[in-house]
C-alpha positions as CSV (number, residue, x, y, z in Angstrom):
1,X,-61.7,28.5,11.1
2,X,-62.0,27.4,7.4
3,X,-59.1,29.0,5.5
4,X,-59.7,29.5,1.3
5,X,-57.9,26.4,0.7
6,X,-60.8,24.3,2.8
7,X,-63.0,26.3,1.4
8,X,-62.1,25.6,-2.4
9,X,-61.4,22.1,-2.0
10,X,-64.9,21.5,-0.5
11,X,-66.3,22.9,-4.2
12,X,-63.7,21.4,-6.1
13,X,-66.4,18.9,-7.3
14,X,-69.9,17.9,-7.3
15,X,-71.9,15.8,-5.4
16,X,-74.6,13.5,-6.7
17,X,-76.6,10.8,-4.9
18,X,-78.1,8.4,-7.2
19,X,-81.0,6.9,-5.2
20,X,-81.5,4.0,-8.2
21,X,-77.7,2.6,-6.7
22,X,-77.7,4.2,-3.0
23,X,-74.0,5.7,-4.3
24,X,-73.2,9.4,-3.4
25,X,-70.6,10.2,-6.6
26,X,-67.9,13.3,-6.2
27,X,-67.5,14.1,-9.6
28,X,-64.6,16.9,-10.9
29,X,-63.0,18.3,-14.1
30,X,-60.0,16.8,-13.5
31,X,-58.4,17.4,-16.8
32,X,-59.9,21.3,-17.5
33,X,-61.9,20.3,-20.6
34,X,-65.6,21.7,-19.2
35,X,-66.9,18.4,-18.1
36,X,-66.6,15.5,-15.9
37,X,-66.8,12.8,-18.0
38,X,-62.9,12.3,-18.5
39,X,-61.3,9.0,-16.8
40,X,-61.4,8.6,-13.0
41,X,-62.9,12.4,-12.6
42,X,-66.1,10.5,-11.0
43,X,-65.7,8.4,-8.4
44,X,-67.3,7.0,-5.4
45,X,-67.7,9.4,-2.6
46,X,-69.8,7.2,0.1
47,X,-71.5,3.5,-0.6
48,X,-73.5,1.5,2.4
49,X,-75.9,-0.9,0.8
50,X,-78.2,0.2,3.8
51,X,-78.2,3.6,2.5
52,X,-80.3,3.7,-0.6
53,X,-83.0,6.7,-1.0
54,X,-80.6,9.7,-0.2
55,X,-83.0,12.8,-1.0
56,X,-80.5,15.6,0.1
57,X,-76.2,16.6,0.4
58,X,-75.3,19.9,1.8
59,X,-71.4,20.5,2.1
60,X,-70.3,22.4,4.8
61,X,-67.0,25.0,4.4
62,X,-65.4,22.7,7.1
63,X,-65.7,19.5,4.6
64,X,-68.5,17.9,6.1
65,X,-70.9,16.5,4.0
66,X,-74.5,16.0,5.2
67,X,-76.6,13.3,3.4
68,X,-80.5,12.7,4.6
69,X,-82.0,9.3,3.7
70,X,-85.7,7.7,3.6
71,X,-84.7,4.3,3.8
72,X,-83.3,4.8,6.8
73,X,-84.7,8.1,8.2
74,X,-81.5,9.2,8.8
75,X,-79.1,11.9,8.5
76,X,-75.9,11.2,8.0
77,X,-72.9,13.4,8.7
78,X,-69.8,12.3,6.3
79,X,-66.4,13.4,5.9
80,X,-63.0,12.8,3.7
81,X,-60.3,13.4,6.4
82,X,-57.7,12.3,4.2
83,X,-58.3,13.8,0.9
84,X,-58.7,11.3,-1.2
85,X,-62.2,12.1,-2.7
86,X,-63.4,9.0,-0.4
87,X,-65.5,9.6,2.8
88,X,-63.8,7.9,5.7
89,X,-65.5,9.6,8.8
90,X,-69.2,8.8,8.5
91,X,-71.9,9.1,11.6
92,X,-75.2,9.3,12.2
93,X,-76.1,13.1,12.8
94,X,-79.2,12.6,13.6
95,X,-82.2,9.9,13.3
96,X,-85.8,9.2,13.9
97,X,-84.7,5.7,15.4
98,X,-82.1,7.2,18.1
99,X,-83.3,11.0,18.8
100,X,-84.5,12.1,22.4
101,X,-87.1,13.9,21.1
102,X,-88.7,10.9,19.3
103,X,-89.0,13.1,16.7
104,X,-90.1,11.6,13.0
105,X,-87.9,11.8,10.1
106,X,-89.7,9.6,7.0
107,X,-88.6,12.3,4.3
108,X,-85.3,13.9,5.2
109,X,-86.4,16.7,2.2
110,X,-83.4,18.9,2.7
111,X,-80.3,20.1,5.2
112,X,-78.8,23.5,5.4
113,X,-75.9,24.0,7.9
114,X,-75.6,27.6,8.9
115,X,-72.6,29.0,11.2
116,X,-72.7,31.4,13.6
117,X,-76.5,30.4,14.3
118,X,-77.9,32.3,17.5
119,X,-74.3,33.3,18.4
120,X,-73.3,29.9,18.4
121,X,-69.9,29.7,17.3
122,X,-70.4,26.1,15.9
123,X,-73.8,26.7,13.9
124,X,-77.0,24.4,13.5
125,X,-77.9,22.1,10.7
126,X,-81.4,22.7,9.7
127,X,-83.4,19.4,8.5
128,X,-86.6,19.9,6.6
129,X,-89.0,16.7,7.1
130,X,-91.8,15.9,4.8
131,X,-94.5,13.9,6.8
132,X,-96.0,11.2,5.5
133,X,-99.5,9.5,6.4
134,X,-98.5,7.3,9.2
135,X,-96.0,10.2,10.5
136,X,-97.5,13.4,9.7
137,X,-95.7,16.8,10.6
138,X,-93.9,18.9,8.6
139,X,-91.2,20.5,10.1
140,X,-88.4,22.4,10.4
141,X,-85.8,20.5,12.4
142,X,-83.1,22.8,13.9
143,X,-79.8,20.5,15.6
144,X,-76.8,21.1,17.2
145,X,-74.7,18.8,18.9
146,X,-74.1,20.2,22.1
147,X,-71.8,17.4,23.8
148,X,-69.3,16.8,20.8
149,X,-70.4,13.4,20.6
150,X,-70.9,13.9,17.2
151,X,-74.7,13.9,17.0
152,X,-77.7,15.7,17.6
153,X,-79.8,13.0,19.1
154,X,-79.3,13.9,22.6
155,X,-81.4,15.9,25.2
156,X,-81.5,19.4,23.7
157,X,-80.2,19.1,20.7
158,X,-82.7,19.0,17.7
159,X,-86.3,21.2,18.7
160,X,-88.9,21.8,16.2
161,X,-87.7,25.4,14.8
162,X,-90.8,25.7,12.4
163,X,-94.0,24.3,11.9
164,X,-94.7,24.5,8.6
165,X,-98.3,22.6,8.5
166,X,-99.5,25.2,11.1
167,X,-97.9,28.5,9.1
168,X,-99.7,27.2,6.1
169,X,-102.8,26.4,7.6
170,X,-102.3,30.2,9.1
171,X,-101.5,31.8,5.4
172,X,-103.9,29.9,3.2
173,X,-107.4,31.4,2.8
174,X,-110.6,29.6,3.9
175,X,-111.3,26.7,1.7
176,X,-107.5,26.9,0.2
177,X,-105.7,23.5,0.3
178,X,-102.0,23.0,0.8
179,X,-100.0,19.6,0.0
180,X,-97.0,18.3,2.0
């Protein structure tokens, strides 16, 4: 269970992926003067030079971070277990490449973790994918990692919670068109 102090220290900051240097930056007002442009109050959360088109962050109560990427259709699940404003436990949560479902991911769009999902105690992080041309579908990927391997790319652990190309082909009128 989070306590308050988790809780502030995971907004303590910001977090910014640049996608023109691949860097996901924690920046803080370290010195109380409204701004975070003071010395050392940015610094380098995450770097891997294979990670460069980060679209999305969501930070979790519990300190995760989640980061989707394009480049590598990926997302990533990230943490800073030693406080130093550094993230030192990074996996892949969950990826087109690796997934049971062989389930695309070209446009990790956005994440969302919610607890308590379904009455299950450890929640579900929900990953919106764009589709593109050669891997259409627009959905609403819901994941869970069921065998605290530290993924949900297993059997039963990501399903296709909404469909959003069908819904919107359902809501527009006759004629209407709707882009991905």
């Amino acid at each position: 269970i989070a306590t308050k102090d988790d809780i502030q220290r995971v907004f303590e900051g910001v977090l910014i992926a640049d996608q023109r240097s691949g860097l996901i930056l924690l920046t803080r007002d370290l010195d109380g003067d409204g701004n975070a442009n003071g010395e050392d109050e940015t610094i380098t959360f995450f770097n891997d030079s294979s990670i460069t088109n980060v679209f999305t962050l969501h930070a979790t109560r519990d300190n995760y971070v989640f980061a989707g990427d394009g480049t590598t259709d990926t997302v990533y699940r990230l943490k800073d277990t030693d406080d130093d404003g550094i993230a030192d436990d990074i996996k892949v949560w969950f990826s087109e490449a690796d997934n049971y479902n062989n389930y695309t991911l070209p446009t990790p769009n956005s994440v969302y973790y919610k607890y308590n999902d379904y009455n299950d105690d450890n929640g579900a992080l929900y990953i919106l994918n764009a589709g593109t041309g050669d891997r259409p579908g627009d959905y609403i990927y819901r994941t869970v990692d069921l065998n605290g391997d530290g993924d949900a790319n297993d059997e039963g652990e990501a399903t296709k919670w909404m469909d959003l190309q069908t819904i919107l082909q359902d809501l527009m009128p006759e004629g209407g068109a709707a882009s991905s």
